[in-house]
DSSP file (Angstrom, degrees, kcal/mol; ACC not computed):
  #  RESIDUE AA STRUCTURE BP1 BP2  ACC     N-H-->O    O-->H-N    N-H-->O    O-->H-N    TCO  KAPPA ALPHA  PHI   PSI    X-CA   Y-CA   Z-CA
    1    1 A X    >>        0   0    0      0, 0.0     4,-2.5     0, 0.0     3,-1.7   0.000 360.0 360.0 360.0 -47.5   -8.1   21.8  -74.1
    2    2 A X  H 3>  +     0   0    0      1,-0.3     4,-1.1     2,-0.2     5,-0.0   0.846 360.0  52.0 -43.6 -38.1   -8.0   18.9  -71.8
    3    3 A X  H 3> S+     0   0    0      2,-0.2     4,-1.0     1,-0.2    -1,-0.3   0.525 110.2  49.1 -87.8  -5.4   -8.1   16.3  -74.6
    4    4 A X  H X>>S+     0   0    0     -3,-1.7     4,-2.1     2,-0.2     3,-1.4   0.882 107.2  52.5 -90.5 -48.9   -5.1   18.0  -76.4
    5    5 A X  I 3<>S+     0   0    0     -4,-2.5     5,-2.9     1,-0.3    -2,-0.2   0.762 118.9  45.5 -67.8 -27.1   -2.9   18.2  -72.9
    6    6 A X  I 3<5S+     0   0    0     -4,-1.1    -1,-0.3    -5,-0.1    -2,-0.2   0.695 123.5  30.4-108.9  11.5   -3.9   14.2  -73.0
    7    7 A X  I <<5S+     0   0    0     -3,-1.4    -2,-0.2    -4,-1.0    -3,-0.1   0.708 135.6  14.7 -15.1 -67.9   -3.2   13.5  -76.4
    8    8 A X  I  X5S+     0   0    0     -4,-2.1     4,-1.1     3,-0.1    -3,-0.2   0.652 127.2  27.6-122.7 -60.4   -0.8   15.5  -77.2
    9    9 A X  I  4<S+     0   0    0     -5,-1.2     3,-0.1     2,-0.1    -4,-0.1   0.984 112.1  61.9 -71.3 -45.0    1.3   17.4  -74.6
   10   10 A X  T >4<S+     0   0    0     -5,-2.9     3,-1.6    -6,-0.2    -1,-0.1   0.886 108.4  47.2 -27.0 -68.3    0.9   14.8  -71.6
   11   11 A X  T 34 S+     0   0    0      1,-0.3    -1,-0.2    -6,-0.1    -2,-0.1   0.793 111.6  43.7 -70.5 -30.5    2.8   12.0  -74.0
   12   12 A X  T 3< S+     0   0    0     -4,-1.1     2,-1.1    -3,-0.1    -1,-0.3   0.391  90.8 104.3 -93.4   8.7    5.8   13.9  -75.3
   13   13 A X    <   +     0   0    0     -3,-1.6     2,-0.7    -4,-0.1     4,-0.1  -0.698  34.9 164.6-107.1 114.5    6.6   15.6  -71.7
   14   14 A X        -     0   0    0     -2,-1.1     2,-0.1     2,-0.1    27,-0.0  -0.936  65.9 -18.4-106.5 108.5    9.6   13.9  -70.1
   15   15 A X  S    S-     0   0    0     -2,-0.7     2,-0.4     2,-0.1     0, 0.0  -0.528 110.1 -10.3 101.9-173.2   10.7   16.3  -67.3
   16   16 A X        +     0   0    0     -2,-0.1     2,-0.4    26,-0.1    26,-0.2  -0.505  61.9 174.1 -70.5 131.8    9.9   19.9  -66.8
   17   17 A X  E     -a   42   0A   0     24,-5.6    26,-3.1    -2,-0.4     2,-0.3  -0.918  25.5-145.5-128.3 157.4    8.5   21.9  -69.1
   18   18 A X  E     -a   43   0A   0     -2,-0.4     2,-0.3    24,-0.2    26,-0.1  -0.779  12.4-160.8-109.3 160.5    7.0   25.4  -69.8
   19   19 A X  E     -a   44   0A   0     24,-0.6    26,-0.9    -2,-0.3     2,-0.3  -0.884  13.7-143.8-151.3  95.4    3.9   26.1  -72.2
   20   20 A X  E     -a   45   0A   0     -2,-0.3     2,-0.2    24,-0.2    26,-0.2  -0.603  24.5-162.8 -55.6 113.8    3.6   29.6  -73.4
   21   21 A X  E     -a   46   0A   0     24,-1.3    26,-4.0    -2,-0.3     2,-0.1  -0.826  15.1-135.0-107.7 161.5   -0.1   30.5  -73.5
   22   22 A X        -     0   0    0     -2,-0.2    26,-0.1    24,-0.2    -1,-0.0  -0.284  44.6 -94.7 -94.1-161.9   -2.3   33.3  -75.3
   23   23 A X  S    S+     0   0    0     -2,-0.1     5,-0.1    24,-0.1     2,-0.1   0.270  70.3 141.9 -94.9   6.6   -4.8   34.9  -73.4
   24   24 A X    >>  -     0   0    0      1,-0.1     3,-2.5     3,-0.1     4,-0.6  -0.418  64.4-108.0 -88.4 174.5   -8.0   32.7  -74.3
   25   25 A X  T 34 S+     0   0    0      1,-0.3     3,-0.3     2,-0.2    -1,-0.1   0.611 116.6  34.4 -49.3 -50.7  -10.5   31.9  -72.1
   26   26 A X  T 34 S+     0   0    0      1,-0.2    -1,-0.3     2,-0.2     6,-0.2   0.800 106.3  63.3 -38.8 -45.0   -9.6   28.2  -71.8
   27   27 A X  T <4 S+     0   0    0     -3,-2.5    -1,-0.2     1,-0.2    -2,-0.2   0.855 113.7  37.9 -63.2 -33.3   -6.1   28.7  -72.2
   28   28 A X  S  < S+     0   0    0     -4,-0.6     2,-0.4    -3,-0.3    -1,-0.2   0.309  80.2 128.0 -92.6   3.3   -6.7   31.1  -68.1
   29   29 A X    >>  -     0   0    0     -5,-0.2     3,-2.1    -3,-0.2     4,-1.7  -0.556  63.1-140.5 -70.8 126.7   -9.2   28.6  -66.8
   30   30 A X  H 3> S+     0   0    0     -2,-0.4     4,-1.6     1,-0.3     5,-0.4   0.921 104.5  53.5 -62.5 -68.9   -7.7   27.6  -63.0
   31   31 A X  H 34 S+     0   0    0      1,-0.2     4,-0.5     2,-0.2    -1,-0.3   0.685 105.2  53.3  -9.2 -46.6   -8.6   23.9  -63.7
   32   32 A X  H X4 S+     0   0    0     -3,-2.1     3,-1.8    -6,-0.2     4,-0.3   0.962 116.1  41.2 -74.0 -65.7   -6.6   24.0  -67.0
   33   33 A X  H 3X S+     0   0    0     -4,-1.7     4,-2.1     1,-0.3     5,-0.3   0.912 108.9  50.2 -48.0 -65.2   -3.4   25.4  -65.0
   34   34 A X  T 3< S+     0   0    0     -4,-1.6    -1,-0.3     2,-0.2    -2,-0.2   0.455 110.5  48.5 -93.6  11.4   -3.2   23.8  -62.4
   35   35 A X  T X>>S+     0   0    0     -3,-1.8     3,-4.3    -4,-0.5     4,-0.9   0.641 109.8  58.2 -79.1 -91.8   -3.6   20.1  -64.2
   36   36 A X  H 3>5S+     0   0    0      1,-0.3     4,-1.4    -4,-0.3     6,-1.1   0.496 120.4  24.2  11.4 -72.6   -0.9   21.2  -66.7
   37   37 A X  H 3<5S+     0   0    0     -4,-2.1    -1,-0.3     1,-0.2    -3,-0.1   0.529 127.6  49.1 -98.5  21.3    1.8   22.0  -63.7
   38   38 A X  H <45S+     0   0    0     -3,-4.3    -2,-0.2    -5,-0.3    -1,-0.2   0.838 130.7  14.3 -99.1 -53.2    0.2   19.4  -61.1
   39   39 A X  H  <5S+     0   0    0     -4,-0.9    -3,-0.2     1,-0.2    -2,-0.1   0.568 133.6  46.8-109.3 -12.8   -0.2   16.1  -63.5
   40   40 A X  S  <<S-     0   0    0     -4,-1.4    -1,-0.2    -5,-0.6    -3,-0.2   0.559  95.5-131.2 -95.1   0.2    2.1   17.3  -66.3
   41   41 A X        +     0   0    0     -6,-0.2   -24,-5.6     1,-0.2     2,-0.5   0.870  60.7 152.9  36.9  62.7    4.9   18.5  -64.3
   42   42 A X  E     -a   17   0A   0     -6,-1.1     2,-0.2    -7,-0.2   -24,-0.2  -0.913  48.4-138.0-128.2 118.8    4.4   21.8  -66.8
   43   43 A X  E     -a   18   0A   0    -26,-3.1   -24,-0.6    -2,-0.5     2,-0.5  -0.581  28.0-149.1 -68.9 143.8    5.3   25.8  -66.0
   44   44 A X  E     +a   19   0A   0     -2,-0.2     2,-0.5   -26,-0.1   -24,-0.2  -0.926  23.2 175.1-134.6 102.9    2.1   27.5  -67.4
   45   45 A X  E     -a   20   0A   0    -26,-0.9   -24,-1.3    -2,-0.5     2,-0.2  -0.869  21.3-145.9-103.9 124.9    3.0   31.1  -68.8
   46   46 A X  E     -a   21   0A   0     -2,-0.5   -24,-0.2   -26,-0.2   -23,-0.1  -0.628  17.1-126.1 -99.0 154.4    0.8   33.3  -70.5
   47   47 A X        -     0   0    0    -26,-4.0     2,-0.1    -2,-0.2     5,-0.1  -0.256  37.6-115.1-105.9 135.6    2.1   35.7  -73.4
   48   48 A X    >   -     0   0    0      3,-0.1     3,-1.0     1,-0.1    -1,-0.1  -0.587  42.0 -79.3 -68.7 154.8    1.0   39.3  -72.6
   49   49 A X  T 3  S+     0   0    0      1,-0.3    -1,-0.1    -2,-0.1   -27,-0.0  -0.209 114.6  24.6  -8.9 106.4   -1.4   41.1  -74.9
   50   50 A X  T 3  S+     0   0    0     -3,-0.1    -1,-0.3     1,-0.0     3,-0.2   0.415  94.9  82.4 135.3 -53.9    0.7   42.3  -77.8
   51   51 A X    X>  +     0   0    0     -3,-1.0     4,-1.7     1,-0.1     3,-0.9  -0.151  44.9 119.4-121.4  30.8    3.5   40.4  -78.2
   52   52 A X  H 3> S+     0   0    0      1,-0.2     4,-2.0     2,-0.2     8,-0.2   0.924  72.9  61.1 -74.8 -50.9    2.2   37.5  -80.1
   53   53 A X  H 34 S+     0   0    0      1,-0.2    -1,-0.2     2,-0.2     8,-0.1   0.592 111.6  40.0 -62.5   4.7    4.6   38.2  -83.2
   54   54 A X  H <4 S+     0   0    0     -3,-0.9     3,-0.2     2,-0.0    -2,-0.2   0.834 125.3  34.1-111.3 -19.2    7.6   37.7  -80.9
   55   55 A X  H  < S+     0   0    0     -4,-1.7    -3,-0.2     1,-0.1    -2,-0.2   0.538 123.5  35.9 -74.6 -10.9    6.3   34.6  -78.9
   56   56 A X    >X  +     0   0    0     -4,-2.0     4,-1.7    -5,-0.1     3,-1.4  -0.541  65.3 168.0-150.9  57.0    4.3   32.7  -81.1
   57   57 A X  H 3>>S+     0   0    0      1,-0.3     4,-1.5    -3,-0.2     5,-1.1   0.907  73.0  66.2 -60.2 -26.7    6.1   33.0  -84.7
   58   58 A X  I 34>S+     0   0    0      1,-0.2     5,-4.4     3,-0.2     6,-0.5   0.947  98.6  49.1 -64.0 -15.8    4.0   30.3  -86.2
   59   59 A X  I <45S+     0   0    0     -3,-1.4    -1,-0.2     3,-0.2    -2,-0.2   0.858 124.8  29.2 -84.7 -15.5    0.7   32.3  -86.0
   60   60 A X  I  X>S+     0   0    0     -4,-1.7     4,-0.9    -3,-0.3     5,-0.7   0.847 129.9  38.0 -75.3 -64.4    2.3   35.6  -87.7
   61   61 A X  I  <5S+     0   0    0     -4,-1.5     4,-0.3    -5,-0.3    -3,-0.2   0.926 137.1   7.6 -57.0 -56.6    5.1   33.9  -89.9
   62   62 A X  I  ><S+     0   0    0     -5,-1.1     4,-2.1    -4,-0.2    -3,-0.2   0.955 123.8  49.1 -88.3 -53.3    3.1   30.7  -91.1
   63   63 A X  H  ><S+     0   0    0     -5,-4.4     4,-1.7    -6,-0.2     5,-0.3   0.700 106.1  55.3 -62.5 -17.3   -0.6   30.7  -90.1
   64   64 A X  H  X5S+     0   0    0     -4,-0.9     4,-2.8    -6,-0.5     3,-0.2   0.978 115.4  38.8 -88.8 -44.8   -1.6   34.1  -91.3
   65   65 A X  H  ><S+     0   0    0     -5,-0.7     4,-3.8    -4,-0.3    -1,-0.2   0.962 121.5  52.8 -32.5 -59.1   -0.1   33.2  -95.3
   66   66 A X  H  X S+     0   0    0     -4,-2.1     4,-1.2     1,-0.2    -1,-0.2   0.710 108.5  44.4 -48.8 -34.7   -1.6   29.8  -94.5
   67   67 A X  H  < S+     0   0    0     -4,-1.7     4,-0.3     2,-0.2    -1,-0.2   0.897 106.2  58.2 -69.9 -53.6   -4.6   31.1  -93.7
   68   68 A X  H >X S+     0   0    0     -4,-2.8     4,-3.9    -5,-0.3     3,-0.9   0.876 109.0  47.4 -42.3 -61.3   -4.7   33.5  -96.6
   69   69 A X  H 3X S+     0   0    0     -4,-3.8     4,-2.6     1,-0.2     3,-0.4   0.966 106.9  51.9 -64.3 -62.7   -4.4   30.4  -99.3
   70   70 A X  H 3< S+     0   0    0     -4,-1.2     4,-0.4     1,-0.3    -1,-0.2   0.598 110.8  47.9 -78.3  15.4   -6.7   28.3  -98.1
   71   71 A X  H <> S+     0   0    0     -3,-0.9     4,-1.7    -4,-0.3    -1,-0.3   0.738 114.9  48.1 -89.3 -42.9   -9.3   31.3  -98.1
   72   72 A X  H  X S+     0   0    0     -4,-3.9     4,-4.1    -3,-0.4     5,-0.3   0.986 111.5  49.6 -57.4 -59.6   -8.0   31.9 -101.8
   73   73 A X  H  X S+     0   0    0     -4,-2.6     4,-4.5    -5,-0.4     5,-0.4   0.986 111.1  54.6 -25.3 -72.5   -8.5   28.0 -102.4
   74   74 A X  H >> S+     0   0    0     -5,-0.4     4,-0.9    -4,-0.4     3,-0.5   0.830 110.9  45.4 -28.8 -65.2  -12.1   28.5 -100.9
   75   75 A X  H 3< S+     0   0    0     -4,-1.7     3,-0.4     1,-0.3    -1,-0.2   0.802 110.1  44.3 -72.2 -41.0  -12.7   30.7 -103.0
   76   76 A X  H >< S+     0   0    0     -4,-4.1     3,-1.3     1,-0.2     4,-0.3   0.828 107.5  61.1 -70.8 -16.8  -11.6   29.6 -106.3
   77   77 A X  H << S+     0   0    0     -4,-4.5     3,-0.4    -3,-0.5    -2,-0.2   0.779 105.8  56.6 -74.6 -16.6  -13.2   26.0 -105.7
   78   78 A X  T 3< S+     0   0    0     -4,-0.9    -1,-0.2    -5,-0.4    -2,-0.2   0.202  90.3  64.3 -83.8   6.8  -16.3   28.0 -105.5
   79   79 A X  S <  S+     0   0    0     -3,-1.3    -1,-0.2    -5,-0.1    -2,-0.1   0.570 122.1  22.7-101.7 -14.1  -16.3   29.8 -108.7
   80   80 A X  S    S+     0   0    0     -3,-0.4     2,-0.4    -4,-0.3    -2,-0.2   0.257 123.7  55.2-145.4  -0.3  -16.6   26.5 -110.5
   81   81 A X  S    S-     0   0    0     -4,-0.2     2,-0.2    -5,-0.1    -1,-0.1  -0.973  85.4-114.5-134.1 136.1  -18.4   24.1 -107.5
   82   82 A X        -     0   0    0     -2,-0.4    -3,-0.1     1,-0.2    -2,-0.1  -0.558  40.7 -96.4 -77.5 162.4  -21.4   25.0 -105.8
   83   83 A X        -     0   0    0      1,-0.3    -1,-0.2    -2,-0.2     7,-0.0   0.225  56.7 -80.2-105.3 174.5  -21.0   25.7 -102.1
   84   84 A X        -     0   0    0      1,-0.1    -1,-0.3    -3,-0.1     3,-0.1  -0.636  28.2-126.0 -93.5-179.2  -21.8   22.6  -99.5
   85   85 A X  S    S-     0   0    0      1,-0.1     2,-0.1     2,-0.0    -1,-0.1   0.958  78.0 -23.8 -38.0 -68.8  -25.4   21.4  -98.4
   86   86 A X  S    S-     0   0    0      1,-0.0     3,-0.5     0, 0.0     4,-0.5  -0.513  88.2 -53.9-140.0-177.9  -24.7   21.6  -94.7
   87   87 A X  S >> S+     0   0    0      2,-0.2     3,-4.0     1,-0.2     4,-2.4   0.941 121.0  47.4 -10.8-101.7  -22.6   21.6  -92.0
   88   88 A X  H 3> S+     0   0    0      1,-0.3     4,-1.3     2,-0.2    -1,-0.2   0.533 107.6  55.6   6.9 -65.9  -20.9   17.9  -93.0
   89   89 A X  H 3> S+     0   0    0     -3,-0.5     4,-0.8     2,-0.2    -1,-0.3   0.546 101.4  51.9-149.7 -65.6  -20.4   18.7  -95.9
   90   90 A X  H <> S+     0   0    0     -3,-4.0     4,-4.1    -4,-0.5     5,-0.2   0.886 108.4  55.5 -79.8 -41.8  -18.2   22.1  -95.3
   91   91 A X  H  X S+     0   0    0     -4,-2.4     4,-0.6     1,-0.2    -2,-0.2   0.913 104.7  48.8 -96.6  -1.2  -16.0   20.4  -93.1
   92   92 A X  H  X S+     0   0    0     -4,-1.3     4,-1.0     2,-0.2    -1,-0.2   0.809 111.0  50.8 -33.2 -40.8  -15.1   17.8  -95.4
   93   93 A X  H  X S+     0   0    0     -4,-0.8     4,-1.6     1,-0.3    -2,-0.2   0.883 113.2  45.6 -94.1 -36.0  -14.5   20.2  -97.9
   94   94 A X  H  X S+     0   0    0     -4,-4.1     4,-2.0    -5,-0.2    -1,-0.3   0.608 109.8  51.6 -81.1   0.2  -12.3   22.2  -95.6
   95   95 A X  H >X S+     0   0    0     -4,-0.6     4,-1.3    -5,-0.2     3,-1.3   0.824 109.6  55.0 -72.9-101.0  -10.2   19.3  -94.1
   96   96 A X  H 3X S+     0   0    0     -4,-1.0     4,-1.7     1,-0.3    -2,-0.2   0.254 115.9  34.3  32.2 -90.6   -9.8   18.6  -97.8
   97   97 A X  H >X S+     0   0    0     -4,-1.6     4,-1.2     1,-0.3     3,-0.6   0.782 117.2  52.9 -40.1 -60.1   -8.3   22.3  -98.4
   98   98 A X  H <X S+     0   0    0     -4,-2.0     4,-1.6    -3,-1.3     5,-0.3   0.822 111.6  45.0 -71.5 -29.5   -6.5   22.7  -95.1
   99   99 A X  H 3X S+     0   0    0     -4,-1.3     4,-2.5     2,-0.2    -1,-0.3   0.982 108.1  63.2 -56.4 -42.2   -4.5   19.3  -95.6
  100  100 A X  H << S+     0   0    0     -4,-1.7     4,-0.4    -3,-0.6     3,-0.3   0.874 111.1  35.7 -54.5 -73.9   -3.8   20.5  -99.3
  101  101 A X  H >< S+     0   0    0     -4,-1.2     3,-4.9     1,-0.2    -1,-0.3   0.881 108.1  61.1 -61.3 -54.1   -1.9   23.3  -98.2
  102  102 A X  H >< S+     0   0    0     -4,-1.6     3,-1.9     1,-0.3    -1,-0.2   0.820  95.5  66.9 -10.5 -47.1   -0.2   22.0  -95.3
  103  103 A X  T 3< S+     0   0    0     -4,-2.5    -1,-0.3    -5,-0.3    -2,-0.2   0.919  94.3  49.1 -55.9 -37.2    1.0   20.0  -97.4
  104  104 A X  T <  S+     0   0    0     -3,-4.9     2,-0.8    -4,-0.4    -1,-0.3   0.222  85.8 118.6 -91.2  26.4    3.3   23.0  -99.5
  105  105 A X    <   -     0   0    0     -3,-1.9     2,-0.2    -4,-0.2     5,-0.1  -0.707  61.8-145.8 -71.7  95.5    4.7   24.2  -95.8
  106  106 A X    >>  -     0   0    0     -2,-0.8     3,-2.3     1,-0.1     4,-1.3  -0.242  11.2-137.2 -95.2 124.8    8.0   23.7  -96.0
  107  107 A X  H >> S+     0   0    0      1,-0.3     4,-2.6     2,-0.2     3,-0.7   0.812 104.1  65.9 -38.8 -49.4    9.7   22.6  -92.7
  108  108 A X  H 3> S+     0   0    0      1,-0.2     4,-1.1     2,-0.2    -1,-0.3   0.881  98.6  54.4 -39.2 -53.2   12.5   25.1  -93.5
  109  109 A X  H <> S+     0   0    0     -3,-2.3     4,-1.7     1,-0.2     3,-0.4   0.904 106.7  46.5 -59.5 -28.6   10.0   28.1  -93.1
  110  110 A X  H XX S+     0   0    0     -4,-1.3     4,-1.3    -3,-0.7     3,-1.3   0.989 110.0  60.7 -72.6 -40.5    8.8   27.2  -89.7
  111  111 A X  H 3X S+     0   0    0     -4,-2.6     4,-0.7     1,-0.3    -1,-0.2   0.588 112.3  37.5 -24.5 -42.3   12.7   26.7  -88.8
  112  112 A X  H 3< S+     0   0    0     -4,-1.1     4,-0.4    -3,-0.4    -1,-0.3   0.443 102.6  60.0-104.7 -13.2   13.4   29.9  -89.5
  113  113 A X  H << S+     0   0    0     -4,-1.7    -2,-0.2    -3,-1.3     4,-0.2   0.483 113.6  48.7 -91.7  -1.6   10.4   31.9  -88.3
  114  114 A X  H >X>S+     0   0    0     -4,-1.3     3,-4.4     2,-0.1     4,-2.2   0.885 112.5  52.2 -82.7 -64.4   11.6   30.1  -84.4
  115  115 A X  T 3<5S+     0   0    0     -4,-0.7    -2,-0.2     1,-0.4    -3,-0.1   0.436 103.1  48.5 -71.1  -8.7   14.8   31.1  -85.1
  116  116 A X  T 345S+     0   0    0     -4,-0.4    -1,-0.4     1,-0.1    -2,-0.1   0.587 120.7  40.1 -63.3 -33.5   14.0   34.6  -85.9
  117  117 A X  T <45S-     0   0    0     -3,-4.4    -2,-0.2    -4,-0.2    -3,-0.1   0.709 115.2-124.1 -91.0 -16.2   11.9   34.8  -82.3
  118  118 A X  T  <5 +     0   0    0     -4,-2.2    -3,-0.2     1,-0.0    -4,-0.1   0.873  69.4 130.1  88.7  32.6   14.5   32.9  -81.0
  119  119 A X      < +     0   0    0     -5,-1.0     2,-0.7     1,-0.1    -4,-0.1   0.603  32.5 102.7-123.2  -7.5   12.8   30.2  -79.8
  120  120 A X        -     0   0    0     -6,-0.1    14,-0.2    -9,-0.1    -1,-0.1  -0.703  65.4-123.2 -96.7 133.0   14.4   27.5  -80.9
  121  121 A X        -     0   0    0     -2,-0.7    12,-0.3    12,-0.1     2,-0.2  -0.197  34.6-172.3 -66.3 148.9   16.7   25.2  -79.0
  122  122 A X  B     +B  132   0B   0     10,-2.6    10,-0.6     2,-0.1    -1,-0.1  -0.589  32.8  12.9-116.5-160.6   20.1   24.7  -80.5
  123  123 A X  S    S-     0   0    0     -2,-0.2     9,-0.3    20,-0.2    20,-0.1   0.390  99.6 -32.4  23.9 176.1   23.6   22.6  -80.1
  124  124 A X        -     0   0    0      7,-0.1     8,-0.8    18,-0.1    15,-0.1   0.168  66.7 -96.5 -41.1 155.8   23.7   19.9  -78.1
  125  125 A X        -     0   0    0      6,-0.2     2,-0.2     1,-0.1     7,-0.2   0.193  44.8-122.8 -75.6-143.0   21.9   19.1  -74.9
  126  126 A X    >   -     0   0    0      5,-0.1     3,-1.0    13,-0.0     4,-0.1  -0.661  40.8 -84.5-131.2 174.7   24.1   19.9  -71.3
  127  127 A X  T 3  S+     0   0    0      1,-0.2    -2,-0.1    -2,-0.2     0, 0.0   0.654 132.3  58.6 -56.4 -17.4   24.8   17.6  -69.0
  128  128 A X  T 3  S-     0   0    0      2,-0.1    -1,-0.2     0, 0.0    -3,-0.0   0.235 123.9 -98.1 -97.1 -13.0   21.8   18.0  -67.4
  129  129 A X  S <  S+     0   0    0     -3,-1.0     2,-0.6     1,-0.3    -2,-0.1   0.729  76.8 145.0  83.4  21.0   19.7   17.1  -70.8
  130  130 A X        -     0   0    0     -4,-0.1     2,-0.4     1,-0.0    -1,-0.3  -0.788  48.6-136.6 -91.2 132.8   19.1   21.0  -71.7
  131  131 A X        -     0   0    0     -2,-0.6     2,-0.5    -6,-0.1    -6,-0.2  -0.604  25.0-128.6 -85.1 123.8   19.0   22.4  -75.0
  132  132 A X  B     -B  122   0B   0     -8,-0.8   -10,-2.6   -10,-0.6     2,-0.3  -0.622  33.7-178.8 -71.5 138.8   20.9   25.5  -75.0
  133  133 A X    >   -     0   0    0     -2,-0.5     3,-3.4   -12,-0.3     2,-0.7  -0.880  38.8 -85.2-134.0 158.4   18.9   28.6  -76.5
  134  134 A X  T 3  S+     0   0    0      1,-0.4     4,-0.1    -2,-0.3     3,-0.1   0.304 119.5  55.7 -51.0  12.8   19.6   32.0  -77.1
  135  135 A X  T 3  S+     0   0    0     -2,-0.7    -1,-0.4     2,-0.1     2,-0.3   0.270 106.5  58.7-132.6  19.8   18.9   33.4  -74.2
  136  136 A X  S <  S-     0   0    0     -3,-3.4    -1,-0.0     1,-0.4     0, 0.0  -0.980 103.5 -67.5-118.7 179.6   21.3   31.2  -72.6
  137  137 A X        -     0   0    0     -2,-0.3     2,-0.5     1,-0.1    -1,-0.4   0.219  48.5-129.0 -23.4 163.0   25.3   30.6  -73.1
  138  138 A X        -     0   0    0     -3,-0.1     2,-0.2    -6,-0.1    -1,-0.1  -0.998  24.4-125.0-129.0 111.3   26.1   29.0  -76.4
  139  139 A X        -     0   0    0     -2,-0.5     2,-2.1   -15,-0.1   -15,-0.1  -0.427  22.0-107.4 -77.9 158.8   28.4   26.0  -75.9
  140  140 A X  S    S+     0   0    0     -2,-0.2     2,-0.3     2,-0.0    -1,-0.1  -0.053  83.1  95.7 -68.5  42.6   31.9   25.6  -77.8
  141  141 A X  S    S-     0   0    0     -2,-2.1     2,-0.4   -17,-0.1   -18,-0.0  -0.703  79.4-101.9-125.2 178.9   31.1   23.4  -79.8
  142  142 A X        -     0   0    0     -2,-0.3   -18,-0.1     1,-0.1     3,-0.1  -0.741  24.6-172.9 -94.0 152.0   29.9   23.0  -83.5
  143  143 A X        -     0   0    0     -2,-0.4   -20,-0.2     1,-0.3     2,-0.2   0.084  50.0 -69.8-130.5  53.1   26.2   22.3  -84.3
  144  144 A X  S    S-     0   0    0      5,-0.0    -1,-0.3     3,-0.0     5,-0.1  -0.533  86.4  -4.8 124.4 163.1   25.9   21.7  -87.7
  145  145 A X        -     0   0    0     -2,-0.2     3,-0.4     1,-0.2     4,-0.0  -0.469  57.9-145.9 -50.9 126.3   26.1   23.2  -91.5
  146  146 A X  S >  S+     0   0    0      1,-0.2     3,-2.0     2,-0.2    -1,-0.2   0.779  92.2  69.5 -75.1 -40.2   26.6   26.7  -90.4
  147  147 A X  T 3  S+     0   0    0      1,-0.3    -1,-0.2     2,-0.2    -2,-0.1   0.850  90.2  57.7 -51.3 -38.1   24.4   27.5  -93.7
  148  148 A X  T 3         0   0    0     -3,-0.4    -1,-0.3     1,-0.3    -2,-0.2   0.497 360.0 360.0 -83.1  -1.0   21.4   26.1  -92.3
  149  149 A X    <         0   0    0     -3,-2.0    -1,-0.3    -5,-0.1    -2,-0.2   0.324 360.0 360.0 -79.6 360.0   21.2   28.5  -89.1
């Protein structure tokens, strides 16, 4: 967990931020928190038991389909391939698969399964460098081909 927060979260956070967590073990470790909002200047909530399809739309909307093909993949590459050695070997062959599909995920779906939870920012920033979201006011302004909301 650490090595994604300095990878991955650490570099893109300018300012305050919140990070909606689920409930695993890592995610609740006190070490884990309190780097997050001590050295990442990061709110750490975690999503109650439950509510994962309304916080966390990729893992209903996208992963579980996603998931579903590249088990179907598995399977058919195995009708015609023998299975790997080892270890190695398997996760080659499942990098392989999982890029494969990744690949047909079309940016549009994920677009729309935030904007269904409501999670995604829209219009313009504020003066303050805030994205307005649904759950606060909607400025007067336009923010785009109306079609694509």
């Amino acid at each position: 967990m650490k090595e994604w927060i300095e990878k991955i979260w650490r570099p893109n956070v300018n300012g305050c931020r919140m990070l909606l967590l689920d409930n695993l073990k890592v995610h609740k470790m006190a070490s884990i928190r309190q780097y997050l909002e001590n050295d990442c200047a990061t709110q750490v909530q975690y999503i109650p038991p439950g509510v994962t399809g309304l916080s966390q739309p990729m893992d209903v909307s996208v992963m579980k389909s996603f998931k579903k093909k590249i088990q179907d993949l598995y399977v058919k590459l195995h009708i015609d391939h023998p299975f790997p050695a080892d270890a190695a070997e398997r996760r080659v062959m499942l990098s392989f698969l999982v890029a494969k599909e990744w690949e047909l995920v079309k940016a549009k779906t994920i677009v729309k399964d935030f904007r269904k939870a409501k999670l995604i920012p829209i219009g313009p920033r504020d003066s303050h460098g805030t994205f307005a979201t649904y759950l606060q006011p909607l400025p007067d302004v336009s923010i785009g081909d109306e079609d694509e909301q």
